[in-house]
C-alpha positions as CSV (number, residue, x, y, z in Angstrom):
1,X,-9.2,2.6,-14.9
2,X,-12.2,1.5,-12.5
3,X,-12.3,1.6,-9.3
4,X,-12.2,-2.1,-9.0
5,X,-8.8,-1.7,-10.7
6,X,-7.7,1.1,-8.7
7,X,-8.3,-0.9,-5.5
8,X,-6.2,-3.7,-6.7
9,X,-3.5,-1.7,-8.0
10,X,-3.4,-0.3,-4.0
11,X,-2.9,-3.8,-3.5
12,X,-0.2,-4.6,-5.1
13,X,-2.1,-7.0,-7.4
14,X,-1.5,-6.5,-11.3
15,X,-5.6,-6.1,-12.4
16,X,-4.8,-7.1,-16.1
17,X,-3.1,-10.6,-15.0
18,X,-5.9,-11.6,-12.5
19,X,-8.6,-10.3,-15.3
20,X,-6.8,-12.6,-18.0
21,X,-6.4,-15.7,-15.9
22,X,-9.2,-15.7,-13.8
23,X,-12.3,-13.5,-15.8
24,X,-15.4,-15.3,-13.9
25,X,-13.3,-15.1,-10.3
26,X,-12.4,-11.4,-11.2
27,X,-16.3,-10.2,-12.1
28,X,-17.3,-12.0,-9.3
29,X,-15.2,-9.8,-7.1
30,X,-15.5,-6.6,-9.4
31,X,-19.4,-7.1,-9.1
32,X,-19.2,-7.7,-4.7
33,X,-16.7,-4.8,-5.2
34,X,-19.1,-2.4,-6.2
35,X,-22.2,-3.2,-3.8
36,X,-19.7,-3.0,-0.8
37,X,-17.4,-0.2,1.0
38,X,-14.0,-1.2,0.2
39,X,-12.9,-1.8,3.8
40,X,-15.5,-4.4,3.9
41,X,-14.5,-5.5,0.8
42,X,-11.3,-6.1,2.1
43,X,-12.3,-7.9,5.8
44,X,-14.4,-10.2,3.7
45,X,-11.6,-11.3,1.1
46,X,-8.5,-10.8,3.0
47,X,-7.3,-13.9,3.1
48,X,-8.3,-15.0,-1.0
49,X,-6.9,-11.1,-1.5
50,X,-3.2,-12.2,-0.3
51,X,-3.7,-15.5,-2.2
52,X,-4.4,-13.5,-5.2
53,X,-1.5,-10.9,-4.9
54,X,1.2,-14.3,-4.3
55,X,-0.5,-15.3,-8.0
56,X,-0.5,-11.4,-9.4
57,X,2.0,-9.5,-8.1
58,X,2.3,-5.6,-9.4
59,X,5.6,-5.0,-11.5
60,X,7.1,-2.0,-9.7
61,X,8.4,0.6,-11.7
62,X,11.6,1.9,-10.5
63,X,12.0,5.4,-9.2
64,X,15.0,6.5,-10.4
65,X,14.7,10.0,-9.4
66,X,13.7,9.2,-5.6
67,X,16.6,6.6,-5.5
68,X,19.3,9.0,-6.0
69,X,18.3,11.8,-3.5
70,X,19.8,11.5,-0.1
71,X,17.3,12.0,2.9
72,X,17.5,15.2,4.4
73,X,20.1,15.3,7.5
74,X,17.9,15.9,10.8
75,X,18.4,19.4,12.9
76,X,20.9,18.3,16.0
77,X,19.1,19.3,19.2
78,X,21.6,21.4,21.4
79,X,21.4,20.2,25.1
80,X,20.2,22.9,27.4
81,X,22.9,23.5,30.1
82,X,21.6,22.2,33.7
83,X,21.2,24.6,36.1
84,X,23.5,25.2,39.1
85,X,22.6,24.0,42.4
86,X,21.7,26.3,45.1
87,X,24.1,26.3,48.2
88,X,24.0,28.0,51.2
């Protein structure tokens, strides 16, 4: 896997899809991809980047083993008792 395809799969877009559908659009951005810091990257395309994950969404596997497990329960916190007010 590249890098170009890494990023993308980060982005929720399926790589193989875009590459498939769209091959002059996809080395175009694979070829900007590489000259640029991917943070850049992303400021420059965000909005065609959206566009693009509406068109090729990721298939999410599903985590069966995650999906069962219930969250830990949360320590209670026991309430310190307030102290007494002086009198005299």
């Amino acid at each position: 896997m590249t890098e170009f395809q890494t990023y993308l799969a980060d982005k929720k877009i399926d790589a193989e899809k875009f590459k498939k559908n769209e091959p002059e659009v996809y080395a175009e951005y694979e070829t900007q991809f590489m000259q640029l810091h991917p943070n850049s990257f992303t400021a420059q395309k965000l909005f065609v980047i959206n566009k693009i994950r509406r068109n090729y969404t990721l298939e999410e596997k599903p985590e069966t083993e995650t999906a069962t497990k219930k969250p830990a329960a949360k320590p209670k916190m026991m309430a310190r008792p307030r102290p007494k007010p002086k009198t005299s």
